[in-house]
C-alpha positions in Angstrom: 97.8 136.5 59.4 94.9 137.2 61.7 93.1 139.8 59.2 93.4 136.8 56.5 91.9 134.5 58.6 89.1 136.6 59.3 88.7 137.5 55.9 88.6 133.7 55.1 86.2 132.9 57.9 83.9 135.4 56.6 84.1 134.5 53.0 82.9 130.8 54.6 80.1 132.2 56.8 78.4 134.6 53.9 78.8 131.5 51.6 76.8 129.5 53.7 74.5 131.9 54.8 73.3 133.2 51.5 73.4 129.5 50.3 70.6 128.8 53.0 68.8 131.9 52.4 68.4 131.4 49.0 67.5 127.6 49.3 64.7 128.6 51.8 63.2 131.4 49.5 63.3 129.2 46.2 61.8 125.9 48.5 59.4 128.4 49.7 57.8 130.1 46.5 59.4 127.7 44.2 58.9 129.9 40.5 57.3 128.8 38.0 55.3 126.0 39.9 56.9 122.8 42.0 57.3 120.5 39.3 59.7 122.7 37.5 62.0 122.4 40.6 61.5 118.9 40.9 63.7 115.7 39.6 64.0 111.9 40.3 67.3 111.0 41.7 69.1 107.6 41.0 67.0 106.0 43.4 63.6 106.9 41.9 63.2 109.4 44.3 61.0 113.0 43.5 64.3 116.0 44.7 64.2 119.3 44.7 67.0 121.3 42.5 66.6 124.4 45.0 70.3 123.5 46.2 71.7 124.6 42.5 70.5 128.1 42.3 71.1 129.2 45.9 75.0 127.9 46.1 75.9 128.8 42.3 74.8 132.4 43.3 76.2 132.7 46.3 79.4 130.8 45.2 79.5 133.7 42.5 79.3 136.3 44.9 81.8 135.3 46.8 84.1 134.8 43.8 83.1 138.1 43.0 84.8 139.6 46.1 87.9 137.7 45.0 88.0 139.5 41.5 84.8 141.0 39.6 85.6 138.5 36.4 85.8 135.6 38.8 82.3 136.0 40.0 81.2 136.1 36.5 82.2 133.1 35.4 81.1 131.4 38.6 78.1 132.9 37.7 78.5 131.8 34.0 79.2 128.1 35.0 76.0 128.3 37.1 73.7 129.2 33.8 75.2 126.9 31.6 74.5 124.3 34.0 70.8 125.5 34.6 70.7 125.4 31.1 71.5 121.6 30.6 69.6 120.6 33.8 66.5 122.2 31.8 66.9 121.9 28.1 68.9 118.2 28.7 66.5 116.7 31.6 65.7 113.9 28.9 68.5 113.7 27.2 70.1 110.3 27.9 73.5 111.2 26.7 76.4 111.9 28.9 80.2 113.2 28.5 82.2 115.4 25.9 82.6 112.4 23.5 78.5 111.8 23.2 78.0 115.8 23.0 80.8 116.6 20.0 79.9 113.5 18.3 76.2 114.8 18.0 77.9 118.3 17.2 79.9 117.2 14.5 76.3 115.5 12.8 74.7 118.8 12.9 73.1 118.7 16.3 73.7 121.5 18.8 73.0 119.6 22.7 72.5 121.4 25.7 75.5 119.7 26.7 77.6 121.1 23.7 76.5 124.8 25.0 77.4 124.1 28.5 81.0 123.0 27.3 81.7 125.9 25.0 80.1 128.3 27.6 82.2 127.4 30.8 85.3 127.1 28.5 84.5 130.4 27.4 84.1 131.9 31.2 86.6 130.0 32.1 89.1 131.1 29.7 87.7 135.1 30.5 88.0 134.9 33.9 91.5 133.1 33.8 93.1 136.4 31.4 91.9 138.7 33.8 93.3 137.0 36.4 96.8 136.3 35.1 99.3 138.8 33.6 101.3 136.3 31.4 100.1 134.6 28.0 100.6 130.7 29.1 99.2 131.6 32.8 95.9 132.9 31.2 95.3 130.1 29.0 96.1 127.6 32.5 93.9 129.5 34.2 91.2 129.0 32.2 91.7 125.2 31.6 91.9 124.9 36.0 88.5 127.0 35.9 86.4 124.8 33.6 88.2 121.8 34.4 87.2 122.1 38.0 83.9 122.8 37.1 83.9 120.2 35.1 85.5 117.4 37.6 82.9 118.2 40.3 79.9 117.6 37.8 81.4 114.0 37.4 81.7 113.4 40.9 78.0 114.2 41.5 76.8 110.9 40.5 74.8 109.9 44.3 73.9 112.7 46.9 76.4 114.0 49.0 79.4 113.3 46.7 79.6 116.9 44.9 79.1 118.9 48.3 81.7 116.3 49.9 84.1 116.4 47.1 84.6 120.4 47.3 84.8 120.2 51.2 87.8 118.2 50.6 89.6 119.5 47.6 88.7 122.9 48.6 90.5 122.4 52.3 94.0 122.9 51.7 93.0 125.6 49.6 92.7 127.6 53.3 96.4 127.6 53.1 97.1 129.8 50.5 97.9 133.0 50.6 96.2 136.0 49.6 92.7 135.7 47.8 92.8 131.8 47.2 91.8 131.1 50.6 88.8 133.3 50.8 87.9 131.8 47.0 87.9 128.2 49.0 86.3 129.0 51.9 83.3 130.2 49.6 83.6 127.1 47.5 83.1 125.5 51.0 80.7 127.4 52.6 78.0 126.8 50.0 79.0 123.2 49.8 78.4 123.0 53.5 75.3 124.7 53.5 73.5 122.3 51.1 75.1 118.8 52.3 72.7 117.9 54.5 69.7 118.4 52.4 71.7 116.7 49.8 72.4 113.7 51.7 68.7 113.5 53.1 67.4 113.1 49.0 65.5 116.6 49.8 67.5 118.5 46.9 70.3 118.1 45.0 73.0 120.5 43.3 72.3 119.5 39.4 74.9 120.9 37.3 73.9 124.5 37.9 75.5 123.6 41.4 78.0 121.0 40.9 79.6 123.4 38.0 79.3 126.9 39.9 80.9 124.9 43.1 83.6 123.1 40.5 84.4 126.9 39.3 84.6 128.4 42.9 86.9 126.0 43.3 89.0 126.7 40.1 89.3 130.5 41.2 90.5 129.6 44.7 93.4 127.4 42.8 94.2 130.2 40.5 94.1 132.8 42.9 96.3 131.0 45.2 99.0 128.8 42.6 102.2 130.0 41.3 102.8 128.7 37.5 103.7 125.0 38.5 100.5 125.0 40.4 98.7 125.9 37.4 100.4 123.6 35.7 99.7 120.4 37.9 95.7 121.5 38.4 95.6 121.7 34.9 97.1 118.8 33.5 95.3 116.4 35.9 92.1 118.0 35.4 92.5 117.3 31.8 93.4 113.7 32.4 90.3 114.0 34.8 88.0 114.9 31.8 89.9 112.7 29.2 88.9 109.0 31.9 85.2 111.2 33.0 83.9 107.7 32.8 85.7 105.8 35.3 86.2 109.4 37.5 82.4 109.1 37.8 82.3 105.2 38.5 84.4 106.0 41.2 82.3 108.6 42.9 79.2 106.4 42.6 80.8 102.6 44.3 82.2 105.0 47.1 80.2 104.1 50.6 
C-alpha cells in the first residue's frame, strides 16, 4: 500500500513538474515565432497554446511508465490534436457528423485525421494492454473516447484541466498501474489550470486529447471487464449527444 502510494504520488509530481518545465521553455523561445503559438479564445482574447505541448508530452511520459504502448498513444492523441489545432484553426466546422459528412464528399479534414488517428492509437494501445479479444476492442473505445470527451468539455478555460481533476480522482483508488496513469492525467491538468483560467494559455486539442487519453489508460489499467464495459458505453453515448455534452461545459459557472 505504502510503495503504491508513493508510486502514485510521484507519477503526480513528475506530471506536473515536466508540464511546467515544458510550458516555461516553449513560453520562453516560443518556435517558429509567437504568432504561431498564439490563438483568440471565446472571449476575443490573444492565448498562448504553450499548455498543449508541455502536458500532452508529459501526460505521454507518464503513460509511458504505465506501459510503453500507452505512452504512445498518449503521445499519438497529442499530434493528432496538434494537427487539427494547426491545419483546422479556420475551419468552422465542429463534431464527427460535420467531419464524415465532408469525408464522404471527397474531402479529407483535419478533423477526419484526428478521428481515424486516435481511434487507431487507441485501439493499439488498448490490444497491448488487454489479453482477451472483446477487452482489446473496449480498451480502445475507453482510450479515444476519453480523449475525445475531454476535447468537448474544453469549450471556456479551465473546464478541460477541471474536468480530468475530477474524473481522474477516483481513479487514485485503483489498484495497480491505474492509479499512477491518473495521477499523471492529474498532475499535468494541475500544472496548467491556473494559466488556463487566467486566459494566459490554453490546452487546444493537442492538450485536451493527450489529457482525455491519460485518462483512458488510467481506466483501462485499473477496470476489470464490466468497468470497461460501463466507460465504454457512456463514452459512446458521450460522443453520440457531443453537442449538448459541450453546451453543458460552456453554461457551467
Amino acid at each position: 500500500m505504502i510503495i503504491r502510494a508513493r508510486r502514485t504520488v510521484s507519477s503526480l509530481v513528475l506530471a506536473a513538474a515536466l508540464t511546467r518545465t515544458g510550458l516555461t521553455v516553449l513560453r520562453a523561445t516560443a518556435p517558429g515565432g509567437a504568432e504561431r503559438w498564439e490563438r483568440g479564445n471565446h472571449a476575443g482574447r490573444t492565448v498562448g497554446l504553450y499548455a498543449g505541448p508541455a502536458s500532452a508530452v508529459a501526460a505521454a511520459v507518464g503513460a509511458g511508465r504505465v506501459r510503453p504502448a500507452a505512452g504512445v498513444a498518449v503521445l499519438a492523441a497529442g499530434v493528432c490534436g496538434a494537427y487539427d489545432d494547426v491545419a483546422g484553426a479556420e475551419d468552422p466546422r465542429r463534431g464527427f457528423r460535420a467531419h464524415l459528412s465532408a469525408l464522404r464528399g471527397g474531402e479529407v479534414t483535419s478533423g477526419a485525421v484526428k478521428l481515424f488517428g486516435i481511434s487507431a492509437a487507441g485501439l493499439v494501445a488498448g490490444a497491448a494492454m488487454r489479453e482477451r479479444p472483446l477487452d482489446k476492442v473496449l480498451a480502445g473505445v475507453v482510450i479515444a473516447g476519453a480523449a475525445h470527451f475531454v476535447n468537448l468539455v474544453d469549450v471556456r478555460p479551465g473546464r478541460a484541466a477541471a474536468a480530468v481533476l475530477a474524473l481522474g480522482a477516483p481513479g487514485l483508488l485503483r489498484a495497480g498501474p491505474g492509479a499512477a496513469a491518473a495521477a499523471t492525467a492529474m498532475g499535468a491538468a494541475a500544472a496548467v489550470l491556473p494559466d488556463d483560467l487566467a486566459e494566459r494559455t490554453m490546452l487546444g486539442d493537442t492538450g485536451a486529447h493527450a489529457l482525455g487519453a491519460a485518462l483512458g489508460v488510467a481506466v483501462v489499467a485499473g477496470s476489470g471487464r464490466a468497468g470497461l464495459v460501463a466507460h465504454a458505453a457512456a463514452l459512446v453515448a458521450a460522443a453520440a449527444c457531443g453537442e449538448k455534452v459541450s453546451e453543458s461545459a460552456r453554461s457551467l459557472v
